[in-house]
N, CA, C and O of each residue as an XYZ file, in Angstrom:
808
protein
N     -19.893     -4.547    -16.908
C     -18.527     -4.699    -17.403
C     -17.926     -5.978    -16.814
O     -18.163     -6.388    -15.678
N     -17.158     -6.535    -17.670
C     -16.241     -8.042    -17.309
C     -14.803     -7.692    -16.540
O     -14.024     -6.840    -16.968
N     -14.635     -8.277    -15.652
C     -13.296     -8.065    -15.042
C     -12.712     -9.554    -15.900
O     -13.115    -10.686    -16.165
N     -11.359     -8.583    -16.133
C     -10.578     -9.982    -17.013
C      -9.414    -10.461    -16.249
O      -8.998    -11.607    -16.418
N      -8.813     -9.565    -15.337
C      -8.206    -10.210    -14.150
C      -7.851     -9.663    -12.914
O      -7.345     -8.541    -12.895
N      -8.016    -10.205    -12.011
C      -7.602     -8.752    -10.845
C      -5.987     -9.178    -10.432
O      -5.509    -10.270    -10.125
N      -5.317     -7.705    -10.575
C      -3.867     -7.716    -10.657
C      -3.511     -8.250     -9.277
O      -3.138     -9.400     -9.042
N      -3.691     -7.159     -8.298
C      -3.410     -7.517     -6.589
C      -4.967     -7.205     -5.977
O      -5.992     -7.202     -6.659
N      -4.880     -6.933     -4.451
C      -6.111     -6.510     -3.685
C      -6.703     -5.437     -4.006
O      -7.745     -5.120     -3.432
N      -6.003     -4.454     -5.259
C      -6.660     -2.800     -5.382
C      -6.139     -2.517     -6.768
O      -5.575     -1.466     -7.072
N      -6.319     -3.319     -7.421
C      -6.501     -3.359     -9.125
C      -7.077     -4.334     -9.671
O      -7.092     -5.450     -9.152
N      -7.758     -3.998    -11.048
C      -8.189     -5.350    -11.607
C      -7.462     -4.388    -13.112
O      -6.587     -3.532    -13.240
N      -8.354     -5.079    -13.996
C      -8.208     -5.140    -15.681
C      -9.766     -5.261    -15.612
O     -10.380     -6.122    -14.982
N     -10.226     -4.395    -16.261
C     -11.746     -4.469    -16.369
C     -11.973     -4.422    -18.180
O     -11.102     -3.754    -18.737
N     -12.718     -4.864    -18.845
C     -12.811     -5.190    -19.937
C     -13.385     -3.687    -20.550
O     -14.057     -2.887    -19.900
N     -12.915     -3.510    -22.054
C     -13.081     -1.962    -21.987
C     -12.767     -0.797    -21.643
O     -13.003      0.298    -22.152
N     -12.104     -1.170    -20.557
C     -11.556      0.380    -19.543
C      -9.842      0.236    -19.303
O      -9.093      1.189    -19.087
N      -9.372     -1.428    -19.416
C      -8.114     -1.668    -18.821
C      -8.125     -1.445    -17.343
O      -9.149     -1.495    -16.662
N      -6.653     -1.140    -16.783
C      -6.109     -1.313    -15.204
C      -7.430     -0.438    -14.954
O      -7.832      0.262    -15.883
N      -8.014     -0.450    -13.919
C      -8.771     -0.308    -12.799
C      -8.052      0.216    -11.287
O      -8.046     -0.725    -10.494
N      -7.524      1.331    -10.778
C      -7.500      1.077     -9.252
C      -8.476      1.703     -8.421
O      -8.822      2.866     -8.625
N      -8.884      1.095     -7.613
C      -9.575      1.169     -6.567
C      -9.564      2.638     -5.920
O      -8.418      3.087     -5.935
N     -10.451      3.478     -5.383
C     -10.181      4.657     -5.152
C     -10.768      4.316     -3.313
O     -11.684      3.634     -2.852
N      -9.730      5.159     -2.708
C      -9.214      5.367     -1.049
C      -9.406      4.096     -0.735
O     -10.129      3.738      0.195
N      -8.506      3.004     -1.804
C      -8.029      1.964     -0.684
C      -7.019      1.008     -1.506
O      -6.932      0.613     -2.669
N      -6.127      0.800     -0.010
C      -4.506      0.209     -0.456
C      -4.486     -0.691     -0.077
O      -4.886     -0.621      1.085
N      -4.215     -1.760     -0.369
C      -3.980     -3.247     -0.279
C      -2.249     -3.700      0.208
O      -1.527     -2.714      0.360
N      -1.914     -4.384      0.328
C      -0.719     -4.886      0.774
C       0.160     -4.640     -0.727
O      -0.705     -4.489     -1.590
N       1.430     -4.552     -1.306
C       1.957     -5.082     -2.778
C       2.349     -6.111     -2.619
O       2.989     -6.656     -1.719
N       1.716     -6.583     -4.082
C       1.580     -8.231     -4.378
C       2.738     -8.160     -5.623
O       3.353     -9.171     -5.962
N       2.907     -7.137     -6.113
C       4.142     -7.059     -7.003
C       4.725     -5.273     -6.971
O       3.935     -4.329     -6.978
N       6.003     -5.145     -6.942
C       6.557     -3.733     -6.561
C       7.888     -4.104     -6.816
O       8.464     -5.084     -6.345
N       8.404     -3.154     -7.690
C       9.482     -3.191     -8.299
C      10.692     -2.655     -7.377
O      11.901     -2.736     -7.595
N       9.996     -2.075     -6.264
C      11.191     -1.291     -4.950
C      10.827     -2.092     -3.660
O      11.455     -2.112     -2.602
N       9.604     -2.788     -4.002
C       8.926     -3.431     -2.265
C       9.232     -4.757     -2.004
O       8.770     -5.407     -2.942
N       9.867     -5.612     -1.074
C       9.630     -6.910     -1.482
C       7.713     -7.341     -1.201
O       6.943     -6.637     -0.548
N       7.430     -8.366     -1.750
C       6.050     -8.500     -1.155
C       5.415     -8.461      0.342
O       5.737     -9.188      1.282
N       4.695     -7.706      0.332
C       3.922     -7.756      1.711
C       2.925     -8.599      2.399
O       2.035     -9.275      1.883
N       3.245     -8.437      3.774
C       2.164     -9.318      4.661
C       0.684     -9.075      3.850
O       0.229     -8.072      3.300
N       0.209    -10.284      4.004
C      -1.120    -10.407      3.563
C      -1.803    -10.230      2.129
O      -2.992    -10.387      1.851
N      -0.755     -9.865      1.294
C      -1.046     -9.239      0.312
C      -1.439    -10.504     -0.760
O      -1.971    -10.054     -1.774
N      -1.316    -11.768     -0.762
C      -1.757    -13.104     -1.249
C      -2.963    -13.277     -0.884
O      -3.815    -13.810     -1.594
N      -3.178    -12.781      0.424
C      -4.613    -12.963      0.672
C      -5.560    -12.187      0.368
O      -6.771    -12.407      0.315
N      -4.691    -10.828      0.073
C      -5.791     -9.971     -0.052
C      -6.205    -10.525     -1.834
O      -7.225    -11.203     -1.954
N      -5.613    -10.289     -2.752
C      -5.798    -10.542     -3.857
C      -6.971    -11.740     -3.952
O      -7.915    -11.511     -4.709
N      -6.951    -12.954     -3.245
C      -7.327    -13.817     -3.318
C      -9.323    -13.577     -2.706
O     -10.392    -13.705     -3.304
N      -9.019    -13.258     -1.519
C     -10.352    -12.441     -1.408
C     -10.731    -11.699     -2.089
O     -11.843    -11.299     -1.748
N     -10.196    -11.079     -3.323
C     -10.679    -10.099     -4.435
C     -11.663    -11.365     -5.343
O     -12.860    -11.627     -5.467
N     -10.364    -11.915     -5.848
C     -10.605    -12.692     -6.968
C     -11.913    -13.789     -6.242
O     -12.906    -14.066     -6.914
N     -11.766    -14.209     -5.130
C     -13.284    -14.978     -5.050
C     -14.431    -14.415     -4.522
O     -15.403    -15.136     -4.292
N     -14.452    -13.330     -4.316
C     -15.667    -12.071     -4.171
C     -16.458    -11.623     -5.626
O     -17.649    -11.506     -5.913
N     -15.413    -11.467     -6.260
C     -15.829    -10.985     -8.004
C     -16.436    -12.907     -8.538
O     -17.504    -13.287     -9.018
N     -15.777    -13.306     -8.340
C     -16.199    -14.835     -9.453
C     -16.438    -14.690    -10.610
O     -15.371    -14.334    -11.110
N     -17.542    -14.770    -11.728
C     -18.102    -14.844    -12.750
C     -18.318    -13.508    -13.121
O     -18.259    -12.932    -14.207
N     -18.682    -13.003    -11.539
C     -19.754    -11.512    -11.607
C     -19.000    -10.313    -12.687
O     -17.801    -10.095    -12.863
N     -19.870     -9.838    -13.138
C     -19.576     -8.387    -13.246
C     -19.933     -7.382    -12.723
O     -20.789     -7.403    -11.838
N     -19.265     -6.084    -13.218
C     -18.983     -5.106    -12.112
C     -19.006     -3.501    -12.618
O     -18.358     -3.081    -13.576
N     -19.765     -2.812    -11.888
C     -20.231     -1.292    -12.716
C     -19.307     -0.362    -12.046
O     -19.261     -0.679    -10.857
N     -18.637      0.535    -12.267
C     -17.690      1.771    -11.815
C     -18.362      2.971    -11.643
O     -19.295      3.455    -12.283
N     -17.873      3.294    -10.878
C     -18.184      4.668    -10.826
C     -16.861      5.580    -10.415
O     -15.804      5.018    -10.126
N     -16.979      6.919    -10.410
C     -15.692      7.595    -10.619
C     -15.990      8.857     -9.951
O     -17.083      9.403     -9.802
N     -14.790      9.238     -9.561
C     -14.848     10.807     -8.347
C     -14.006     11.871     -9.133
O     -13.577     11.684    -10.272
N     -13.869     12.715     -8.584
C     -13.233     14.499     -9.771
C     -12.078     13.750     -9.927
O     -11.180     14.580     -9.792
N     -11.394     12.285    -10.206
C     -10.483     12.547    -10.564
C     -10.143     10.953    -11.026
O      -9.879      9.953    -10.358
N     -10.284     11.203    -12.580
C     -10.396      9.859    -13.454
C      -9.240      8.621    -13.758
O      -9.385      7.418    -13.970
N      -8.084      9.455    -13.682
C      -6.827      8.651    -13.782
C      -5.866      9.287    -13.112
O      -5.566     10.472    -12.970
N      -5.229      7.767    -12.537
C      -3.752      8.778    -12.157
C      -2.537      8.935    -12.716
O      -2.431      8.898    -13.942
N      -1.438      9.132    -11.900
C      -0.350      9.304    -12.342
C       0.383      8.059    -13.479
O       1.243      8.360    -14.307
N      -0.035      6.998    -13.340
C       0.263      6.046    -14.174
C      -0.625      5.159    -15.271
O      -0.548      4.068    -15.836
N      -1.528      6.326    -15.216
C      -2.523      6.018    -16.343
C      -3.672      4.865    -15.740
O      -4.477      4.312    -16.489
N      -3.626      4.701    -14.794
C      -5.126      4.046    -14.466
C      -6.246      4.200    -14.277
O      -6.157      5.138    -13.485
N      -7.650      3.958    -14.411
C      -8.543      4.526    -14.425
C      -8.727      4.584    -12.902
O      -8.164      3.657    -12.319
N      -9.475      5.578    -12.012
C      -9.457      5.561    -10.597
C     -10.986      5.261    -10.668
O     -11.649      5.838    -11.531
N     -11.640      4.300     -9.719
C     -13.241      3.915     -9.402
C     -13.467      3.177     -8.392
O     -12.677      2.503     -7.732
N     -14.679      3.334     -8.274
C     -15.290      2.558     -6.864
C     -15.923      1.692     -7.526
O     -16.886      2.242     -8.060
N     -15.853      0.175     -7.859
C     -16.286     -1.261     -7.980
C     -17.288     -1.530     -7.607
O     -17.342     -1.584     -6.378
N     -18.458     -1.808     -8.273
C     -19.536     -2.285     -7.363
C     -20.136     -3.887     -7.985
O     -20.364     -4.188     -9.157
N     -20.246     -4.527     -7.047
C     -20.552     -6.165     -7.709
C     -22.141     -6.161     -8.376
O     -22.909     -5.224     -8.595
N     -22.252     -7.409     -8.562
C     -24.134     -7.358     -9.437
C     -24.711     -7.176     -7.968
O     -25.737     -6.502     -8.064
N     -24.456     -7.511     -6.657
C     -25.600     -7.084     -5.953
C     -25.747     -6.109     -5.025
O     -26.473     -6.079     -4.031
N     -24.708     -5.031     -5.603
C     -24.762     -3.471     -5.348
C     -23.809     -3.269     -4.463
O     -23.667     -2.082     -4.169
N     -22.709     -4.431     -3.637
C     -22.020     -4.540     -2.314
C     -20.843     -3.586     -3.208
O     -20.641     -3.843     -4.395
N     -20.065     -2.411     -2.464
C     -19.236     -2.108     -3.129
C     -17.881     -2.600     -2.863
O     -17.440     -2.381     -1.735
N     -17.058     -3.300     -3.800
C     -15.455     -3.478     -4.077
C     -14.856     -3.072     -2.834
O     -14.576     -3.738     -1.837
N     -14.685     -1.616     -3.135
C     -13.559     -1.094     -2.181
C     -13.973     -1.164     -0.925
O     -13.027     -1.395     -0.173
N     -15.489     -1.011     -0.116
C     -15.861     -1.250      0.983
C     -15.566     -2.469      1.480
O     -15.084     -2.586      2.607
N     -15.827     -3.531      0.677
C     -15.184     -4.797      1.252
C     -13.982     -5.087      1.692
O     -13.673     -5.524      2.801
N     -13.331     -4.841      0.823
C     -11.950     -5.181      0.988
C     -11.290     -4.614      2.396
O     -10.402     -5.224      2.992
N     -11.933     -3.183      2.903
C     -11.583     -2.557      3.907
C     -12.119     -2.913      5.136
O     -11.611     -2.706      6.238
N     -13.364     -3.561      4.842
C     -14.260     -3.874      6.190
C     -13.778     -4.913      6.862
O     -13.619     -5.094      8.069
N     -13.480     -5.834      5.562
C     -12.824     -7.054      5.924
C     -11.872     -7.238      6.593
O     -11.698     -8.326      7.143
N     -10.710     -5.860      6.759
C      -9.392     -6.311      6.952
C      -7.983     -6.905      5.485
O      -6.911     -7.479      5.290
N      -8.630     -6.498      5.134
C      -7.731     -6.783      3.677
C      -7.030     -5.996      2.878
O      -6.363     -6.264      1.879
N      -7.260     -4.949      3.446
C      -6.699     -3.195      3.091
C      -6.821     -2.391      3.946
O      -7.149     -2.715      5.088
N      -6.532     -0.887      3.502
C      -5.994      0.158      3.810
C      -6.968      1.568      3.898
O      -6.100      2.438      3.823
N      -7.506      1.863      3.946
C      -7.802      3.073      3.940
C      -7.297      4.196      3.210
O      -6.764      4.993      3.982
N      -7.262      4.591      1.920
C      -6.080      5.494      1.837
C      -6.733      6.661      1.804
O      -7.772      6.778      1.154
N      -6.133      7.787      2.590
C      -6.158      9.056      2.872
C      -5.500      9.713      2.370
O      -6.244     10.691      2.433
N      -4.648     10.074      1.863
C      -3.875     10.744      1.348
C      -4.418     12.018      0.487
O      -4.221     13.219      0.671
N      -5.068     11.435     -0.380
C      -5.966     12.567     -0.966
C      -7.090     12.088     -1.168
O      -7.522     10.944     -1.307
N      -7.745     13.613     -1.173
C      -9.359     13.429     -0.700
C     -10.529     12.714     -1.808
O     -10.518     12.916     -3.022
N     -11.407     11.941     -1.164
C     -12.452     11.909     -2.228
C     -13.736     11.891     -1.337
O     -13.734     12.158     -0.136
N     -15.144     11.445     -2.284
C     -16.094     11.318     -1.526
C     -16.567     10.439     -0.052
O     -17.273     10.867      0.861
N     -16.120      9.506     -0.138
C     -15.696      8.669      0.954
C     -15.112      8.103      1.422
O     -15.214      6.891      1.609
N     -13.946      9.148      1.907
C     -13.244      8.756      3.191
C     -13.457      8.948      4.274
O     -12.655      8.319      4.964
N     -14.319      9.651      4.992
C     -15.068      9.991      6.281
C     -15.600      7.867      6.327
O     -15.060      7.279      7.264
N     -16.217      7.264      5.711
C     -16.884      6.103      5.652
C     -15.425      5.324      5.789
O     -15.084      4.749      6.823
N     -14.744      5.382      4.775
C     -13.738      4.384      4.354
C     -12.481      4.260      5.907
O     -11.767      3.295      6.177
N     -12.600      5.705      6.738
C     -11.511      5.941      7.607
C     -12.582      4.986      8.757
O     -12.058      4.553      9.783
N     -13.861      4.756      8.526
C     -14.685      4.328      9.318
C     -14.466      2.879      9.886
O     -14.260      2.383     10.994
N     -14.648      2.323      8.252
C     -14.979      0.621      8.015
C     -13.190      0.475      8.750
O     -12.958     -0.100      9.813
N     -12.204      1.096      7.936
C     -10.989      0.881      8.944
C     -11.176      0.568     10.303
O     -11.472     -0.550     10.723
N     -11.001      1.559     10.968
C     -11.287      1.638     12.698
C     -12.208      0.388     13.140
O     -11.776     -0.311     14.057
N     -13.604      0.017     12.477
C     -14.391     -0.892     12.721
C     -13.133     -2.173     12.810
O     -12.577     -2.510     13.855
N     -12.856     -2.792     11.364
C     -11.696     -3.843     10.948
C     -10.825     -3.918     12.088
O     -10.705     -4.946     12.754
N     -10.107     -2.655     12.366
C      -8.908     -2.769     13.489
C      -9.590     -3.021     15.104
O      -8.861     -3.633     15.885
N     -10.724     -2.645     15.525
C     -11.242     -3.079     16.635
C     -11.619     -4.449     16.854
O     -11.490     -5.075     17.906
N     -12.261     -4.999     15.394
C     -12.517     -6.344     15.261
C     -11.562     -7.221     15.136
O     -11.798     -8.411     14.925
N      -9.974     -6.563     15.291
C      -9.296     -7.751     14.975
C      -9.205     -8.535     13.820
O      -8.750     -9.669     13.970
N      -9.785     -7.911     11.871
C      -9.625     -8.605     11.050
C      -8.793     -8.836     10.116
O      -8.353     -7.715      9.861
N      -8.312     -9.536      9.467
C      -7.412     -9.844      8.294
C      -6.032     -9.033      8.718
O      -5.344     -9.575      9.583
N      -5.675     -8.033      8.284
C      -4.221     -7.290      8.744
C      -4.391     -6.813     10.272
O      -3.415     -6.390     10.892
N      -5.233     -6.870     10.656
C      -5.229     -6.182     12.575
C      -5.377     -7.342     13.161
O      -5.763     -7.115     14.307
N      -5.228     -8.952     12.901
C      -4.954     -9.654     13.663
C      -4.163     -9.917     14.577
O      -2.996    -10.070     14.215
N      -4.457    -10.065     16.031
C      -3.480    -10.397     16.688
C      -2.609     -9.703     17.189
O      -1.653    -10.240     17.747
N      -2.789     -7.692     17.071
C      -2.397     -6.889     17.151
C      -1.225     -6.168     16.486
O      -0.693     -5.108     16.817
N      -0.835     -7.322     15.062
C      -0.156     -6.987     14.865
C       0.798     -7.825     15.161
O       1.742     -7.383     14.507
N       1.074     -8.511     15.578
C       2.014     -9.684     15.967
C       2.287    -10.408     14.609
O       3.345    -10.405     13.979
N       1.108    -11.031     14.288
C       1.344    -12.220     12.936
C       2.099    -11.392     12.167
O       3.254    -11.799     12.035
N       1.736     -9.923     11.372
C       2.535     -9.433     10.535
C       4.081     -8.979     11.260
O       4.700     -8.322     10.423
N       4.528     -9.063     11.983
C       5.769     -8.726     12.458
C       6.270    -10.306     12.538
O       7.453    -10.441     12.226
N       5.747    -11.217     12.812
C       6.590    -12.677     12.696
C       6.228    -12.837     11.117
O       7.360    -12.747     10.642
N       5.826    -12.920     10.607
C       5.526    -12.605      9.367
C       6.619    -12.042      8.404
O       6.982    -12.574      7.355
N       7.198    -10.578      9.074
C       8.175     -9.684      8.218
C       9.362    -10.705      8.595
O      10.124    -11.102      7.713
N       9.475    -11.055      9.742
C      10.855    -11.459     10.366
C      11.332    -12.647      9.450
O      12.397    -12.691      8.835
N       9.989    -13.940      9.485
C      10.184    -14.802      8.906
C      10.997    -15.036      7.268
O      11.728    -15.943      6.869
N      10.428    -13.642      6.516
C      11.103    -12.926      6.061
C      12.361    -13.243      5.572
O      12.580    -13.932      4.575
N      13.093    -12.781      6.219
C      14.434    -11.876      6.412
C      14.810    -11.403      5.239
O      15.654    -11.863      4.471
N      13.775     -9.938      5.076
C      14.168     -9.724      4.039
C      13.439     -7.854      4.432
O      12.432     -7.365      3.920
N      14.209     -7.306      5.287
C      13.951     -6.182      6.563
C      13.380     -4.883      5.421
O      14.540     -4.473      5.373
N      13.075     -4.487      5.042
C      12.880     -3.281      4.011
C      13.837     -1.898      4.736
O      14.583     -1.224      4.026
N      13.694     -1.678      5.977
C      14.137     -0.411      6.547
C      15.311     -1.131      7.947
O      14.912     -2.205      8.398
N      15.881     -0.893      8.214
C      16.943     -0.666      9.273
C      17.300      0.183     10.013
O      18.250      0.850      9.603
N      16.759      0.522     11.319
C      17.614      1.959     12.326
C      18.624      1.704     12.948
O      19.053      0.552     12.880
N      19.064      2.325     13.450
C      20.370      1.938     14.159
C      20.363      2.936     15.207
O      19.825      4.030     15.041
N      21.139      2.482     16.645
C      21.266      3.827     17.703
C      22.750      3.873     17.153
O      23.611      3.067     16.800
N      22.604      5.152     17.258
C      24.295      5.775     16.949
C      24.656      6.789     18.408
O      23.849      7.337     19.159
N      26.026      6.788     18.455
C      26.499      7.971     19.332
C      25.866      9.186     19.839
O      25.414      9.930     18.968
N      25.709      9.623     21.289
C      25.426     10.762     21.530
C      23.731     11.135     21.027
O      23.309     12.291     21.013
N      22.851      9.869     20.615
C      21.619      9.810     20.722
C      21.197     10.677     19.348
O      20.599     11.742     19.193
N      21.740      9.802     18.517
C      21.998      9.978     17.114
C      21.502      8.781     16.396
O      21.668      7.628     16.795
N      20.782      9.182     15.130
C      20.317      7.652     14.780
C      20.574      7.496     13.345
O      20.767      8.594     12.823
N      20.641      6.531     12.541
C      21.105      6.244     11.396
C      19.967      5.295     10.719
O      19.132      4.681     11.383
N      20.038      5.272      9.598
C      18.558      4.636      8.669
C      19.765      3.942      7.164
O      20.742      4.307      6.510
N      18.788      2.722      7.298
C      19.279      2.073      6.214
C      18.427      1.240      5.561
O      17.692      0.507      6.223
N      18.390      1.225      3.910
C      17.196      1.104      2.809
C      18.041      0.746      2.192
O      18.898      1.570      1.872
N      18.176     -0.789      1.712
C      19.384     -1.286      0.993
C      20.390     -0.819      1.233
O      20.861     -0.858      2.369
N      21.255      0.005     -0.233
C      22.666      0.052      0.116
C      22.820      1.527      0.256
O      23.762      2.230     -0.110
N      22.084      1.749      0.654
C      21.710      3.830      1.123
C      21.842      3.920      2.616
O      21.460      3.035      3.382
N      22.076      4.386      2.767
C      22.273      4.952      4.507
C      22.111      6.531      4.710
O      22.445      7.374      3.877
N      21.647      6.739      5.728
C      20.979      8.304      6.183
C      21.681      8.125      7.415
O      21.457      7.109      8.072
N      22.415      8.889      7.772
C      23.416      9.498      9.363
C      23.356      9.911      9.928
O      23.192     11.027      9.435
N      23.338     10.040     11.285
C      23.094     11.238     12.231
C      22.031     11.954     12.296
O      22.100     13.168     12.490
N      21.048     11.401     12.166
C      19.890     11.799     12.638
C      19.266     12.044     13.547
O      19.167     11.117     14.351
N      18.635     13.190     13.855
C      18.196     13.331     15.204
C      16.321     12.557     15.597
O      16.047     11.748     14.711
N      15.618     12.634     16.245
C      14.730     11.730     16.705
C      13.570     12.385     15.563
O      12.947     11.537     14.924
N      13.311     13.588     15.331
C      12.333     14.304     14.676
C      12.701     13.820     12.960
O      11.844     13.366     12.201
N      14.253     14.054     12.563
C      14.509     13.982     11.350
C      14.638     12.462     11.046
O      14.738     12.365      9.822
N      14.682     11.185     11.649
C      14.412      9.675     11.926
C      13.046      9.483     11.307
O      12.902      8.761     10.321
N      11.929     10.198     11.945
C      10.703      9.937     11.592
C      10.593     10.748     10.465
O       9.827     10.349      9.588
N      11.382     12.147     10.235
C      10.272     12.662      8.758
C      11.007     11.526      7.823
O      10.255     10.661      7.373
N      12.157     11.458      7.545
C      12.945     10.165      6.349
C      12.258      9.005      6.152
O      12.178      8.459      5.051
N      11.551      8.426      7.566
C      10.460      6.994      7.629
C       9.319      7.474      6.701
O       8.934      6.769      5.767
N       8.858      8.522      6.937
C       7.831      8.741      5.919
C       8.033      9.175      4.738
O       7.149      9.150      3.881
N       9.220      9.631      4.533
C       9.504     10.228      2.844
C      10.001      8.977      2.728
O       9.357      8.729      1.709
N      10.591      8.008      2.913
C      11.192      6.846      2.127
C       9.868      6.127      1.979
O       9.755      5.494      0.929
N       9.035      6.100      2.659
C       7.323      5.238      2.499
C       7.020      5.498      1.408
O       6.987      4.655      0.512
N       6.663      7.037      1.217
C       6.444      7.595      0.018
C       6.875      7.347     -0.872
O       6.200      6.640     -1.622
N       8.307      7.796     -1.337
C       9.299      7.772     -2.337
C       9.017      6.716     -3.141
O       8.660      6.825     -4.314
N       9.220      5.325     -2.332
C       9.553      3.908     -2.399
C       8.594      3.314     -3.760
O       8.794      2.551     -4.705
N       6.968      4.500     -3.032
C       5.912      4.237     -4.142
C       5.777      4.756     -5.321
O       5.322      4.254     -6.349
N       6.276      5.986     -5.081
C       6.134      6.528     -6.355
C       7.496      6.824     -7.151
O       7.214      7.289     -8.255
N       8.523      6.738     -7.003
C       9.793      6.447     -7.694
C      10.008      5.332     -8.429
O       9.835      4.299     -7.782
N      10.361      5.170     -9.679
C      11.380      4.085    -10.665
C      12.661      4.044     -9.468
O      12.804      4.673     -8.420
N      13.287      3.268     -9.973
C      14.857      3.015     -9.536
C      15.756      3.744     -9.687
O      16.835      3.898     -9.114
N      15.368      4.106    -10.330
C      16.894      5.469    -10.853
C      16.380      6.896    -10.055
O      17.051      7.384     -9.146
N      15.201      7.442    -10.488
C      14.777      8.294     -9.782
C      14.671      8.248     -8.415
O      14.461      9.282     -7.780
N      14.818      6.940     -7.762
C      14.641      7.175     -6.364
C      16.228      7.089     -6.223
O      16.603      7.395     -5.091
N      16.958      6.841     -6.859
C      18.394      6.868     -5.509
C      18.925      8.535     -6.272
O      19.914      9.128     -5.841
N      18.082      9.072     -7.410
C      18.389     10.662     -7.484
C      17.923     11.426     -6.623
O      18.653     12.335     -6.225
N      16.554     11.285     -6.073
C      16.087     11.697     -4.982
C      17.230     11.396     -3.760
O      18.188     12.140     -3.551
N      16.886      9.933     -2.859
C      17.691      9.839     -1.975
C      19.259     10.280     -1.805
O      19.578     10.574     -0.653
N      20.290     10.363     -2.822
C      21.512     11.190     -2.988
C      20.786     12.420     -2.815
O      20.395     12.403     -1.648
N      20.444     13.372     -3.319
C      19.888     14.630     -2.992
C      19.379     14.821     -1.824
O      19.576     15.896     -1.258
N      18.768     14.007     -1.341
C      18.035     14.138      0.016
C      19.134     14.042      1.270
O      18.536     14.101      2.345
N      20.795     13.889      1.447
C      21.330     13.713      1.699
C      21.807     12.163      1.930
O      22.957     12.149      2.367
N      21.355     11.097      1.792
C      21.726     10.046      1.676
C      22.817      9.700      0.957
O      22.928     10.195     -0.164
N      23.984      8.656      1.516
C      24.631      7.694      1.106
C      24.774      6.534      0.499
O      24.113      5.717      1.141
N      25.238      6.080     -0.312
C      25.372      5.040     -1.124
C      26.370      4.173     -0.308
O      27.411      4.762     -0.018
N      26.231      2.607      0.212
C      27.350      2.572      1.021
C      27.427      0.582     -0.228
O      26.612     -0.327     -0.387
N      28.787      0.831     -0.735
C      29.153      0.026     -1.774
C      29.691     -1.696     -0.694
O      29.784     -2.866     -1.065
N      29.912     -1.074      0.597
C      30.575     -1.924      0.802
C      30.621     -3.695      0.179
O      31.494     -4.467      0.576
């Protein structure tokens, strides 16, 4: 099969099949309608696109063919059998995604850990480059705040979360992670109003 373009680090357009994503692995967003762009995520794409070259590329697929937005879900493999998604992870150029299960993530949680010991592509530097990186930025995605009496407050654009205590700080960090991905715009500030969040117009 012909890849006709690869979107970011964990999609292509494969000829015949359309969008393509990558199965248990997340790349930085190179385009996100709620995210601004992420560290590394130019590079990751770019290491896609000159790994593939000319080549073409055979799929294969796990109990679960498409997802929620109609993409086909597969594991990439180049003409000389190296697989897609292993690269990208070994390298440092992605993510691991766990979230839900497939055949190899025991491997994929592997090549991670390897990447982050080695110091590659996103575990450079411990983490430093991508934090001067975000800063350089200035363009913060999340905001905490210490509030009164050891109380903490969260802010995601023009939404604000109040009085939070240290436990309910961290579950909101991870439901707004979430949300962020799988919500439209409208649906996420129906969620976040419901979730107790504020709209702050100022």
């Amino acid at each position: 099969m012909r890849v006709l373009r690869v979107i970011d680090g964990d999609s292509l357009e494969v000829e015949g099949v359309g969008e393509v994503r990558l199965i248990g692995v997340d790349t930085p967003e190179l385009y996100h309608p709620l995210k601004p762009l992420q560290y590394y995520a130019r590079e990751a794409s770019e290491f896609v696109k000159n790994l593939l070259g000319q080549s073409r590329v055979r799929l294969e697929y796990d109990r679960e063919r498409i997802d929620k937005y109609g993409r086909t879900l597969a594991y990439v493999y180049l003409e000389d059998g190296r697989s897609l998604n292993e690269e990208v992870i070994k390298n440092g150029y992605g993510f691991a995604l766990l979230r839900f299960p497939f055949k190899h993530l025991v491997r994929y949680r592997q090549l991670e850990a390897q990447a982050r010991e080695q110091g590659l592509g996103l575990w450079r530097n411990q983490g430093l480059d991508e934090f001067h990186w975000i800063l350089d930025q200035k363009n913060i995605p999340y905001e905490i705040f210490e509030m009164a009496n050891n109380w903490w407050g969260l802010r995601y654009r023009e939404y604000v979360r109040l009085r939070l205590n240290s436990d309910e700080l961290q579950r909101e960090l991870v439901n707004l992670r979430q949300w962020t991905s799988e919500f439209s715009p409208s649906d996420l500030e129906k969620v976040l109003l419901a979730s107790g969040w504020i709209k702050d117009n100022r």
